[in-house]
SETORTOR-762601 format. One record per residue (C-alpha): x, y, z. Coordinates in steps of 0.5 Angstrom, whole numbers, padded with zeros to 4 digits, always signed. Each point is the difference from the previous one (the first is absolute). Example, Ala and Ser with C-alpha at 12.3 -4.5 7.8 and 13.67 -1.06 7.14 Angstrom:
BEGIN
+0025-0009+0016;+0002+0007-0002;
! end
This chain:
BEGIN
+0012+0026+0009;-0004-0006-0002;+0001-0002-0008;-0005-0006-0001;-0001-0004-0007;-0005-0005-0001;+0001-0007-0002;+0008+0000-0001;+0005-0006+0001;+0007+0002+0003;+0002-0005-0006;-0002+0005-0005;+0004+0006+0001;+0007+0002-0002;+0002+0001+0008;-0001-0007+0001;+0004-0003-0006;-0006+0000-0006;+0004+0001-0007;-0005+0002-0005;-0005+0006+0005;+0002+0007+0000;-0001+0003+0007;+0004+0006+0001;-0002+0003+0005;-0001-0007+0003;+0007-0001-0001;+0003+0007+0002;-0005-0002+0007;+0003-0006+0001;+0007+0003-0001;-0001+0006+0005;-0003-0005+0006;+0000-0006+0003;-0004-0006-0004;-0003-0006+0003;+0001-0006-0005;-0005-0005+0004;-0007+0004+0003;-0006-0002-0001;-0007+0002+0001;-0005-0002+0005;-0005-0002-0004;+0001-0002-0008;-0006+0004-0001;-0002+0008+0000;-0003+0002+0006;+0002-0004+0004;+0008+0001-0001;-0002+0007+0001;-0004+0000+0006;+0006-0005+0003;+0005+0005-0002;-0004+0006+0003;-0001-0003+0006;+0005-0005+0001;-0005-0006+0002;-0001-0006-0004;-0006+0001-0004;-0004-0005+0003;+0001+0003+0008;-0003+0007-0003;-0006-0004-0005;+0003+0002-0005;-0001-0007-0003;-0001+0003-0009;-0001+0006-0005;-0008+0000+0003;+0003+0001+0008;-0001+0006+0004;+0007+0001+0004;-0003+0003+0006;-0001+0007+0002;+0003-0002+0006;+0006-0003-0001;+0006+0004+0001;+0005+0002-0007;+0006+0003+0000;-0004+0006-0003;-0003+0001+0007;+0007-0001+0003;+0003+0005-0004;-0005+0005+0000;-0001+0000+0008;+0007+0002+0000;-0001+0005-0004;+0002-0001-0007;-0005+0003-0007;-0004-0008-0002;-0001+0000-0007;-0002-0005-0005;+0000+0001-0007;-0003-0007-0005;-0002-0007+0001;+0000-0003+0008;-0007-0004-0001;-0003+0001+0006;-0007-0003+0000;-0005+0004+0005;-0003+0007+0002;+0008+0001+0003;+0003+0003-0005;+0006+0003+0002;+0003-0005+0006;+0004+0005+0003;+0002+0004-0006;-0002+0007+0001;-0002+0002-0007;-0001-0005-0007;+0002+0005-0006;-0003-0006-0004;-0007-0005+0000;+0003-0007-0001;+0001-0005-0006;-0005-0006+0003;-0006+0000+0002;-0002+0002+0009;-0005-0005+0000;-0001-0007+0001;-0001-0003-0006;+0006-0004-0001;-0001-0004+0005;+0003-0008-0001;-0005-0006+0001;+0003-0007+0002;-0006-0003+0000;+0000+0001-0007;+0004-0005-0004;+0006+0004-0002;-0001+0000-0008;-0006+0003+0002;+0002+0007-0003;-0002+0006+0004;-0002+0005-0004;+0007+0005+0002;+0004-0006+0000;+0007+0001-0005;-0001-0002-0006;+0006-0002-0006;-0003+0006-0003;+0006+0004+0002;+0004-0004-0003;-0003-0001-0007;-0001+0007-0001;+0005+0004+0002;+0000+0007-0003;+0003+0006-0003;-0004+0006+0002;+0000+0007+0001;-0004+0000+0006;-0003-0006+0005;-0003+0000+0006;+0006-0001+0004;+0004+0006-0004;-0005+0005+0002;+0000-0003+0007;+0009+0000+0001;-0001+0007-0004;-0005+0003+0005;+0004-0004+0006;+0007+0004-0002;-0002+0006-0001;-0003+0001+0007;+0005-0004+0003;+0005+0006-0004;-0004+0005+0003;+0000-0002+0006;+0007-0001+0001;+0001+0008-0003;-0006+0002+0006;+0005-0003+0005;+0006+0003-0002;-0004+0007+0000;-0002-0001+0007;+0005+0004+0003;-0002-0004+0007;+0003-0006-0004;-0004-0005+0005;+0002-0007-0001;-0004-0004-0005;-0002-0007-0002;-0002+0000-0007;-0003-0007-0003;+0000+0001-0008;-0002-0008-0003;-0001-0001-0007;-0005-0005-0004;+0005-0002-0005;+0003-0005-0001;-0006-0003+0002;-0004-0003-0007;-0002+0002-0005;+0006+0002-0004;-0003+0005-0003;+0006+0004-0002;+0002+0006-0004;+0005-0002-0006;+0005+0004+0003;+0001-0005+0004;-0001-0006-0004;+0006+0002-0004;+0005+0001+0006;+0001-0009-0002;+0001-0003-0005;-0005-0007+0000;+0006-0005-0002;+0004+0003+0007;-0006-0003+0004;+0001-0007+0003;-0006-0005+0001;-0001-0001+0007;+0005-0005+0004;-0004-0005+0002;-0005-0002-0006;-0006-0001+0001;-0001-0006+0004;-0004-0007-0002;-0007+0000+0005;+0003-0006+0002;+0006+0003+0003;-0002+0006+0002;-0002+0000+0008;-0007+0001+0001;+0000+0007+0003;+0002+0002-0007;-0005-0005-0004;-0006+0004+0004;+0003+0007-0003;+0001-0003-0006;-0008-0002+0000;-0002+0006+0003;+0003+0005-0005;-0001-0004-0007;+0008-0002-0001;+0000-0006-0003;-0007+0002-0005;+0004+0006-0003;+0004-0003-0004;+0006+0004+0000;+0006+0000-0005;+0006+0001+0002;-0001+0006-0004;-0005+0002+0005;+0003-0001+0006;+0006+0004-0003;-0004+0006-0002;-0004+0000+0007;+0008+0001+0003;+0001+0006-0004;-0006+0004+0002;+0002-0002+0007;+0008+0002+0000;-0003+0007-0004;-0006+0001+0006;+0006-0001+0005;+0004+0006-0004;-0006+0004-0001;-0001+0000+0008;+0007+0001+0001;-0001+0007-0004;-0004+0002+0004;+0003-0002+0007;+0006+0005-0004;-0005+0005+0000;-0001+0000+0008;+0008-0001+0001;+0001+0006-0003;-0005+0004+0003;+0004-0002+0006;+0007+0003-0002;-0005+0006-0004;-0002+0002+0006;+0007-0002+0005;-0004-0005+0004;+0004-0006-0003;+0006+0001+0005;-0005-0001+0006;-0005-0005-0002;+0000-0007+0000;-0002-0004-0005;-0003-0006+0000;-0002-0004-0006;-0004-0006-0001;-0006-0005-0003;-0006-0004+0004;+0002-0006-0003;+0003-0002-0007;-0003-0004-0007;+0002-0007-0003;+0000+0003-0007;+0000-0007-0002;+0004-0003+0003;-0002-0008+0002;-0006+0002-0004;-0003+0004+0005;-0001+0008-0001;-0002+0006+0004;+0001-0002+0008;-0004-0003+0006;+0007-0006+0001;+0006-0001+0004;+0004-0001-0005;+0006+0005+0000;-0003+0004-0006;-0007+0002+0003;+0002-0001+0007;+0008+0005+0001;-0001+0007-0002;+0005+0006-0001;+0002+0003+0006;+0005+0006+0001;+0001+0005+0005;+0003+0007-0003;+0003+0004+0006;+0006+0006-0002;+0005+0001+0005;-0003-0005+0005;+0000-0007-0004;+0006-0002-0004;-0002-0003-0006;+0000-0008+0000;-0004-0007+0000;-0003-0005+0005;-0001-0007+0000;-0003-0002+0005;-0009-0001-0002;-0004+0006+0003;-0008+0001-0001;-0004+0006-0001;-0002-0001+0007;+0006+0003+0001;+0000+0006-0002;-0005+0003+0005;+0005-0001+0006;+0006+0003-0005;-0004+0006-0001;-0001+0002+0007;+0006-0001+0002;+0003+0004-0006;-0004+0006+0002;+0003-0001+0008;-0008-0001+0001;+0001-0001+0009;-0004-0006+0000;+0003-0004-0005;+0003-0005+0004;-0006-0002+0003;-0006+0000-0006;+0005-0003-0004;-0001-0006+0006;-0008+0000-0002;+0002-0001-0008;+0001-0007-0004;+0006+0004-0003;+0006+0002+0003;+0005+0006-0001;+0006-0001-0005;+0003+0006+0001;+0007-0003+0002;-0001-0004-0007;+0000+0006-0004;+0006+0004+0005;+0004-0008-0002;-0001-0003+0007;-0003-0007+0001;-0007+0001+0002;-0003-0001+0007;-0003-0006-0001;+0000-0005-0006;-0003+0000-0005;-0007-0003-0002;-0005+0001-0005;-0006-0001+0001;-0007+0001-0006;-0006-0003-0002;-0005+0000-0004;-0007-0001+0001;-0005+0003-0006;-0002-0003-0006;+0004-0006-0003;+0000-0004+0006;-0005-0003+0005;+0005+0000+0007;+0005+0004+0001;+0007+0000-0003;+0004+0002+0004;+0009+0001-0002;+0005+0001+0005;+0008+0002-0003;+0005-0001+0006;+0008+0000-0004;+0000-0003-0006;-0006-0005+0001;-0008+0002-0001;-0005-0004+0002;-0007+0001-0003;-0006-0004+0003;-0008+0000-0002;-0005-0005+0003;-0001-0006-0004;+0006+0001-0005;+0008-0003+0001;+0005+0004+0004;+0005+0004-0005;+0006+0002+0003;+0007+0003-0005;+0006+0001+0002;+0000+0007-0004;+0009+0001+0000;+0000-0007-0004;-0007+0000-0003;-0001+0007-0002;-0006-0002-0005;-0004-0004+0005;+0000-0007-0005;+0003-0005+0006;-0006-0001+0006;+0004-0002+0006;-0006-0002+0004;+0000-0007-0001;+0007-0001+0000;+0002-0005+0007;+0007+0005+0000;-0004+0007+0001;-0006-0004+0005;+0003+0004+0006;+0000+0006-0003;-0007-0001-0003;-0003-0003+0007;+0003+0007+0003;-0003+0005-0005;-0007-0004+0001;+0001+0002+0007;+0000+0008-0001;-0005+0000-0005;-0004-0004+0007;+0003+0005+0004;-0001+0006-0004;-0007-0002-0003;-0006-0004+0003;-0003-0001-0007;-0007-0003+0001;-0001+0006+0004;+0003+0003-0006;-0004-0003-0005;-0007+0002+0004;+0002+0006+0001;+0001+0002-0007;-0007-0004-0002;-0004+0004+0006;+0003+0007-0003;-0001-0002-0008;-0008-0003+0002;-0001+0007+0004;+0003+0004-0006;-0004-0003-0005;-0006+0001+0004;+0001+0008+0001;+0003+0001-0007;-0007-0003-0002;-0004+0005+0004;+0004+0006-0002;+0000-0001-0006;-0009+0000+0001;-0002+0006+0000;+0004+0007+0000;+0007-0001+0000;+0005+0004+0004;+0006-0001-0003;+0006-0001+0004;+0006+0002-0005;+0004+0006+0001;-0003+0007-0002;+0006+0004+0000;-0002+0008+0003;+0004+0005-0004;-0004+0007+0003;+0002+0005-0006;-0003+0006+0003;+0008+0000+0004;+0004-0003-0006;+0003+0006-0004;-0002+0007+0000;-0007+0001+0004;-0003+0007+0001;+0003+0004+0006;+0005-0004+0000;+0008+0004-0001;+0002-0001-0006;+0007+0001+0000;+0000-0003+0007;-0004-0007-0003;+0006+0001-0006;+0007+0000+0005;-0004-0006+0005;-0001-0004-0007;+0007+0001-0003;+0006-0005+0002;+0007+0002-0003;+0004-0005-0004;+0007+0006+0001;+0002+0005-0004;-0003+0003-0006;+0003+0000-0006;+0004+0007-0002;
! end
């Protein structure tokens, strides 16, 4: 079972070090399995992180370029793989495909998505980038956290847990007991904070630290960061430390609420006694600055928007224990097949951007070593940036702005550029060479302003005349759900019951 969180830093979670957020069963997970302390999303941005870590390619070789990209219905995903060698695909909440295909392998959706299936957020880098779409983030979020009692986003994870829980129990009512890939993907803690107040009292306000790195002056921040800072109205908010602060507790209190509900689905497990059989995977498509530097939300390579939580749960096959080494999302594709014994692990796992890490998890040195590989190429920017991590050294390059290279063991808050320093030229000249290896950025580029000119045009057309939607319609056929005429009542009755042991004397 995958367990997927949107829009949560590996930084912000108990298992990871936080003092103040409350994760517990986050942190019970961490305890029980094997946490990977440096993993990192393809892509700082929804859809293509998702569409990356189903695949196992980096998004731009699969067109998945932005939130408005169409990942092919061609292109294979693990969900394929898995089904073909006959496991029960499931998804449950948010996967952000955009597109008539709507399942990518996955047999069943129990739920439509959160976002949109269209092509309307799609980016334009002919526009100037304070030119502000109309789906572009805003500092709304973090001006106006709420406490609530119902949201958007709190109806949307309640419907996505109660599915997932049902679902578990069908499996464990399947006496075949056939092996199941089930992808259950919340919306929190992705803004907005709309939380209810049980939540919110979990932290006292005064616990909760400003950010690390205060918000940088313009003129020393990198000029990736200054678009975003254009882009999302950073510096027109006027943000109080107070502010800033506040933002902070709704986010730790979304991560705790979701956190509940992945506690929900943890127990369906033992409920049901699959638990000691199912491996649990739990991770996030990218992270959130929360204020860090002054930057909010993602769509960065610094750590707190680029590495995700990562953890493998696996009773009586995985010794509980932690990795160093740097993986990617990309990774997880080849490492699901392989854990499921797929016969043509070895050789899909050749095709992929990813490589399989079970020896990582099992406490082995990897195959090869690691490099880690990300881009980004949505709004924000107007030539891709691309990152690269490989050791301690990450290296982030985007047409027509400097190098920037950290050494994360020394430097962990990336506040010393090392690009420019004579004593790192080599290491510099020699990750200029990768990312010339790995991508043929004016290709690149062209590619990326062919497909957003294209999609405009469509979006534009088929928002003209009759619509037909693309987003998900969920088929529940009420005419075999519970009792039904001509049906055996009691046959229906004993097939439907799950026993949990003896009855009470």
């Amino acid at each position: 079972m995958l367990i997927m969180v949107d829009q949560l830093a590996a930084g912000w979670l108990p298992a990871y070090g936080h003092p103040v957020v409350q994760a517990p069963n986050l942190t019970r997970l961490a305890r029980d399995g094997v946490v990977f302390e440096s993993a990192y999303c393809p892509s700082p941005l929804c859809l293509p992180s998702r569409a990356g870590l189903l695949t196992g390619k980096l998004p731009s070789r699969i067109g998945a370029y932005d939130n408005a990209s169409e990942l092919p219905a061609s292109s294979p995903t693990v969900a394929h793989h898995l089904r073909m060698h006959g496991y029960a695909t499931s998804l449950a909440g948010k996967m952000h495909f955009v597109g008539p295909d709507q399942l990518h392998g996955f047999e069943e959706r129990l739920t439509t998505d959160v976002y949109p299936a269209d092509l309307t957020w799609t980016p334009d880098w002919r526009r100037p980038v304070g030119e502000r779409l109309p789906w572009y983030h805003t500092m709304e979020s973090v001006l106006r956290p709420g406490v609530c009692e119902a949201s958007m986003q709190l109806d949307y994870d309640a419907e996505v847990t109660f599915h997932a829980r049902r679902r578990i129990f069908d499996l464990a009512r399947d006496g075949r007991r056939d092996p199941f890939f089930l992808v259950v993907s919340f919306s929190h803690p992705h803004d907005p904070w709309e939380i209810p107040a049980h939540y919110w009292e979990l932290y006292d306000p005064d616990a909760i630290a400003p950010p690390s790195v205060p918000a940088l002056p313009l003129s020393q921040a990198d000029p990736h960061s200054r678009r975003l800072r254009e882009m999302l109205g950073v510096d027109e908010a006027g943000l109080s430390a107070e502010k800033v602060r506040t933002a902070r507790h709704a986010y730790f209190a979304a991560i705790s609420y979701v956190d509940e509900r992945i506690g929900e689905l943890l127990a369906a497990l033992r409920d049901t006694g699959l638990a000691d059989e199912t491996i649990v995977v739990f991770t996030a498509d990218h992270g959130e600055m929360l204020g860090e530097r002054g930057l909010w939300y993602k769509m960065s390579f610094f750590e707190p928007s680029a590495r995700v939580p990562l953890i493998v749960c696996a009773p009586g096959l995985l010794s509980p224990g932690r990795v160093v080494e740097p993986v990617s999302l990309l990774d997880l594709a080849p490492t699901l097949l392989e854990l499921a014994a797929h016969p043509l692990a070895e050789e899909l796992a050749a095709e992929l951007d990813g490589r399989g890490v079970v020896p990582l998890l099992d406490g082995r040195p990897a195959a090869r070593p690691a490099t880690v590989v990300a881009e980004y190429l949505a709004e924000g920017v107007t030539s891709p940036a691309l990152m690269i991590r490989r050791g301690s050294h990450k290296f982030v390059s985007c047409g027509g702005d400097p190098d920037q290279l950290y050494d994360l063991a020394d430097d962990p808050l990336e506040l010393v550029n090392l690009a420019d320093r004579p004593a790192h030229a080599d290491l510099r000249r020699s990750f200029r060479d990768a990312v010339a290896a790995r991508w043929d950025v004016g290709i690149l580029e062209r590619r990326v302003l062919d497909s957003q000119r294209e999609r405009h045009l469509v979006a534009q057309a088929l928002a003209t005349g009759r619509r037909t939607p693309w987003d998900y319609q969920p088929n529940v056929d009420a005419g075999h759900r519970y009792v039904r005429g001509g049906a055996d009542l009691y046959e229906l009755q004993r097939r439907a019951r799950l026993d949990s042991g003896s009855p009470p004397a």
